[in-house]
Structures are given as C-alpha cells and as structure tokens.
N, C-alpha and C positions, 0 to 999 in steps of 0.2 A: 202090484205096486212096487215092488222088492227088484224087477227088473229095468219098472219106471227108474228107477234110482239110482242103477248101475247105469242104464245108457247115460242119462243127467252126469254124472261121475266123468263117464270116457268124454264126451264132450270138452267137461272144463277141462281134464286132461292133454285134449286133443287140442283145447284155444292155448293154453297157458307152453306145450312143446312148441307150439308154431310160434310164438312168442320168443320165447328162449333160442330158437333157431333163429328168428327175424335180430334180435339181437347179437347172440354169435355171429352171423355174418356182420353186423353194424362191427360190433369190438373188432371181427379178426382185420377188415379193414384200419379200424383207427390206432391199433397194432402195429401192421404190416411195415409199416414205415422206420417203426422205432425197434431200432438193432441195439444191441449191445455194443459198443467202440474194443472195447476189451474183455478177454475173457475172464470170468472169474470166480470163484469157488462157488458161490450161490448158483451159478446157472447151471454148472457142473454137476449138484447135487441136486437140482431137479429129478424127480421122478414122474412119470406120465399120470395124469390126475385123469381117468375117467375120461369123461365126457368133454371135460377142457381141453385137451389137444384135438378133439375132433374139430371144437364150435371155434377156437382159436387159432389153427394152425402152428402157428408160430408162437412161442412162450414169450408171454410180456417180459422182459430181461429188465426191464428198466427200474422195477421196483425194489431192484436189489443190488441198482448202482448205485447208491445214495453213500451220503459218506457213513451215515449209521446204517449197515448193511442189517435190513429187518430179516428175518426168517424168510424163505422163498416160502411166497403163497402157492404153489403147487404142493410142498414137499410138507405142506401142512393138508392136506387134502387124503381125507382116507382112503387107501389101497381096497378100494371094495369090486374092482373089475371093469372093463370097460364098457359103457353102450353098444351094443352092436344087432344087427340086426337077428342074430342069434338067441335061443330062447335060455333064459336061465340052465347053469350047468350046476350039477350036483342035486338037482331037485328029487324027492320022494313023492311017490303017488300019493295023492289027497292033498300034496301042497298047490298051493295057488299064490300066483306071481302078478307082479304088475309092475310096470313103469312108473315110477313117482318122483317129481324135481325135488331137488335137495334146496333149501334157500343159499343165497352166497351167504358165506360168514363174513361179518367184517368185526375189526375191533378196533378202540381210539386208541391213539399214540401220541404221544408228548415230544415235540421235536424242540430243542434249544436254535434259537434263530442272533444273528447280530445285527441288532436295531442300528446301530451307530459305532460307527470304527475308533478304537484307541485315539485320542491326536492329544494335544499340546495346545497352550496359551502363555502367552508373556503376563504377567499379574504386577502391574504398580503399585510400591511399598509407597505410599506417602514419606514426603519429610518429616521428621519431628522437628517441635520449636519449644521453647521455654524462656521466662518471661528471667530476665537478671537485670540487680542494680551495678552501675559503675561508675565512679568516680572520675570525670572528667575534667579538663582544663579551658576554661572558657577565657582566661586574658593570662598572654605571659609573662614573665617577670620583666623591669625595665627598669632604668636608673633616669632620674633626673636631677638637673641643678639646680640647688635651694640656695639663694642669699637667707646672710644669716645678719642680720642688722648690729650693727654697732651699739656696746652698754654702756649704759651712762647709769653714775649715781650720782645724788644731790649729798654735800658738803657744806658746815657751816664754819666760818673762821675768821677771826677780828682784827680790822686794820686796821691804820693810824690814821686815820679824818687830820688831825690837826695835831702839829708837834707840837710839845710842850718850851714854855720858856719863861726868863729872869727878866725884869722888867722895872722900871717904878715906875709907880702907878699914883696919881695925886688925886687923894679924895679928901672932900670935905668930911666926912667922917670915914675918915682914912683907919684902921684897925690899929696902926701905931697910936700908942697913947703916952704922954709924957710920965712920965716919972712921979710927977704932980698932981695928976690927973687932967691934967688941962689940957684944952683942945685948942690947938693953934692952927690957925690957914694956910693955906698952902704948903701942905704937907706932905711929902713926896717919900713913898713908902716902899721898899725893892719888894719886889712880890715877883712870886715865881708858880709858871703856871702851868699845870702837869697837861700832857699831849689829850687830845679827846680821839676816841678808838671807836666805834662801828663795826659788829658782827655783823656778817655779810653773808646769805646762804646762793652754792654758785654750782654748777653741774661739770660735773669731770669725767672724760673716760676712763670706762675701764676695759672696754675690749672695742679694738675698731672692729669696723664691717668686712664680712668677708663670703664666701663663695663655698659651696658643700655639696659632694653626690649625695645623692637620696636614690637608695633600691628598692623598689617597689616589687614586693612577693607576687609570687603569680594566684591567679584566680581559678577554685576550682568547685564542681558541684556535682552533687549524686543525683544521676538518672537512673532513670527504669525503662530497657529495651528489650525487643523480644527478638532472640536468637535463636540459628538454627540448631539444634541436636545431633540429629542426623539428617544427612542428605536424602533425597528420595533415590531409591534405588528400582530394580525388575527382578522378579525372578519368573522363571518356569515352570507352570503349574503341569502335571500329565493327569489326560481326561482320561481315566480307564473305557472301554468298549461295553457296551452296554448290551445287554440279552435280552431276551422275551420267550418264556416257553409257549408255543401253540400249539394248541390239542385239533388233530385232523382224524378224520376215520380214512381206514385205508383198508383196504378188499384183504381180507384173510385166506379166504377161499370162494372159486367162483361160484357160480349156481350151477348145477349137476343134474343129472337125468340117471338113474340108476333100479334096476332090479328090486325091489323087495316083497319077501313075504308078506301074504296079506292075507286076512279073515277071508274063509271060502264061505260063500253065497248058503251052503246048507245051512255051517256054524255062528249065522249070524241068526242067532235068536231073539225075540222079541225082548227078551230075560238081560241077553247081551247088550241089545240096542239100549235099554236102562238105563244099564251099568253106565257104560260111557256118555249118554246126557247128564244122568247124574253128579258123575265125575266132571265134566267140563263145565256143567253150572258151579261145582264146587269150586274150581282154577279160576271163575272169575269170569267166567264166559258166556253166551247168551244162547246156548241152545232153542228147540221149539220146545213144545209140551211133550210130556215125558207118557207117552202111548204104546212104544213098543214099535215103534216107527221110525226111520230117517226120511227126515223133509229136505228142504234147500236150507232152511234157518241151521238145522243140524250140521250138515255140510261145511258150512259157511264159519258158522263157530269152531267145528275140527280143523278148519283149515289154518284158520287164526291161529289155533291151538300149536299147532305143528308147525305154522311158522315163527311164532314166538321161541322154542324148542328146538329148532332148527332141524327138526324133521323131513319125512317126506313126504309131498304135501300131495292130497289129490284119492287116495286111497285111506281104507282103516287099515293101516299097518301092524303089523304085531309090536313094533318099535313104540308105537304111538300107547298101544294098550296098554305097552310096560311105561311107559311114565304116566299114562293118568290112572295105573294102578287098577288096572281090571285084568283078570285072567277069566279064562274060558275054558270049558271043563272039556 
C-alpha cells in the first residue's frame, strides 16, 4: 500500500514539473521580448535564482524598471543550488532526496498613482452692492416776475358843500324883535349864515404798482438706490494633482524545482503517519482518517498545507515536518 502511495506521489510530481516547464516556456516567450532600455543597479545585482534562469532564460528586467525600483525578484530567491540533472551533492547514506516545486512567492504592494494632473481655473468674485439714500435735486432754482399791485388806503375829510354868508332875511316872525316887544311886518333882519361842510370818505394812494424778481429755491428729495461696492473681479484658483494608492500583487519569487530532504520510505512509520494527520487536522486542514496510513485525502491536505507555507510541495519534506511540528526519532 506504502508503494501504492509513493508511485501516486511521483505521478502528481510528474503532472505538476510538466506543468511548471509548460509554463516556463509560455513566460520565457512573453519575456523574450522585454529588454531592459538601460542598465541598472537591480539587474546588476541579480543573482542566478535556481530553476528560473533555466525555465526563463532571460531575466525579466522589467520589474525593476519602475520609477519605485521594488527589490529584484531573483535576488529575493534563496541560493539553495541549481536544478540539474545531477543527483543531490553533499548527501549521507540513508538520506533520501526528491524533487519538489517551490510555490512562487508573491506579496501586495501599494503603488501611489496621479489620478488627475495639477491645473488652474479663472474663479469669478462677484460684485458687491449696497442699498444708500441720497439727497437729490428734482427742480432747479429760477427767478420770476411778480407785479406787485398798487396800495390804496381809504381817508375821511370835510369839505365845504355851501359857503357861508350875510344876508337879510324878511320874515314874518323874523327873530328881530322891537324893543317894545311888538311884532311889525315886513321886517328885514341881516342874518348871517355859517358855510354847510360834508365829511367825505375817498381812497388815496399810497404806493403805485410796480414789477419784482421772485427766486424760486430749487427742489430736492431723498432716495434709496442700490450701488455698487465692489466691482466683480477673477482670480486664479490652482487645482493641486490628485493621487490614488493601488494595491497590486506582484511576483516576489518565481515557482522553483529544487532538491530536498525527505522521510525515507523505512522511517515512515504508521506512528509517524499520525503525527502529521494529526498535526494537519490541527492547522486547519482536512486530512482522511487517522489509521496509520496516507491516502490521496492526506496528500491532498499536505499539499495544501505546504503551499500555504510556501513549501515544497509533492513530497513529506523534513522542512514541512519542522513546521507542522513533528519529529521522528
């Protein structure tokens, strides 16, 4: 069953390198094209990553033309030796080696972007206005000529009607009277007869008629107008340039084919097999039943496991042991 398990193994193994080759060649093609224009410090300080200058040929240069020059994704790539068709060097008897893909690392980055470029606007101040009263002249002054009528007053004063005079006068009972007392006829008596006068009331002037300028003041009246303040005016507003940070994920390191230690076939004990179901149902992951067995469910969850962890996937690694925390005696 223990070998059923291991061919099951090289297989997925076997699908997932054709994979990673079928892809290498897809990248070094969509690569190929894109050079570097200039050279510079980042491409400089690449170092050969593995398995990626094999499946790539040519170093993607471009990731590290940017104006915020990120870390070269090669020179992040651990120095662990290259693929080769050569068998693991340094090895001890009773170690056991295998082939297992490395996942690409990626990680998000935050790039500032300019949404919209600095510019300008003309801005119109309106006019002000405010309301005032003012004292106007609605008729102006002028002169005219006024007759001025002639005065009269009324006067009273006594004339002579009839002058007075000496006369005789013959009356029968004439006011002469004899000495005797006796009244004799034809009596002719000087009589004297005072004027007769008539108060008269009669109009006199006292001022003739005459002719006068008359100046007539001018005419004026308080309104209420609404006046300007201030003139409308422009000034020049500046639109600052506008940002946006976006968050992109961007390759850290490729995916890798590399050498590592791994549980030899004797030391995989039922005891062992446990451990690590055990451990991987604890991470959170779906192993099969815990028999002392690996099935495809087991597999399947390791795999998961190790690429969450950024493992080597495909093999029980000793890498993998040491994070889900099992040793083997």
């Amino acid at each position: 069953m223990l070998s059923k398990s291991k061919r099951s193994r090289g297989a997925v193994v076997s699908v997932m390198c054709t994979a990673v080759l079928v892809l290498g060649g897809f990248a070094s093609s969509a690569f190929a094209g894109h050079d570097c224009k200039t050279k510079d410090k980042c491409a400089e300080a690449r170092k050969p990553c593995n398995i990626c200058d094999v499946l790539f040929g040519k170093k993607p240069c471009g990731l590290c033309a940017k104006k915020e020059k990120p870390a070269c994704p090669t020179a992040l790539c651990p120095s662990d030796g290259r693929m080769t068709a050569d068998l693991p060097a340094n090895a001890k008897p009773g170690d056991c080696f295998a082939k297992v893909i490395i996942p690409a690392e990626y990680k998000t980055v935050t790039e500032r972007h300019m949404v919209q470029e600095a510019s300008e606007r003309l801005e119109v101040i309106p006019a002000q206005y405010k309301w005032v009263e003012e004292r106007v002249m609605i008729k102006e002054a002028s002169c005219q000529l006024e007759v001025v009528p002639a005065e009269y007053k009324w006067t009273e004063k006594t004339v002579q009607v009839k002058p007075g005079y000496t006369g005789w006068v013959m009356q029968s009972a004439a006011d002469c009277v004899t000495s005797d007392k006796e009244v004799r006829g034809g009596v002719f008596c000087l009589r004297t007869t005072p004027p007769e006068f008539k108060t008269i009331r009669t109009q006199c002037l006292v001022r003739p008629a005459s002719v006068r300028s008359v100046s007539i003041p001018a005419e004026y009246q308080t309104v209420r107008r609404e006046v300007v303040a201030s003139a409308a005016t422009t000034r020049k507003v500046c639109i600052a340039a506008e940002y946006d940070d976006i968050q992109k994920t961007v390759l850290v390191c490729p995916e890798r084919v590399k050498w590592e230690s791994i549980v030899c076939e004797d030391k995989l004990t039922s005891d062992t097999v446990n451990k690590v179901k055990s451990a991987l149902l604890a991470s959170g992951f779906t192993p099969g039943p815990i028999n002392g067995k690996l099935t495809q469910a087991d597999w399947a969850a390791l795999a998961a496991f190790q690429q969450k962890n950024r493992l080597g996937v495909g093999e029980l690694t000793y890498e993998t042991l040491k994070q889900l925390g099992v040793s083997i005696q």
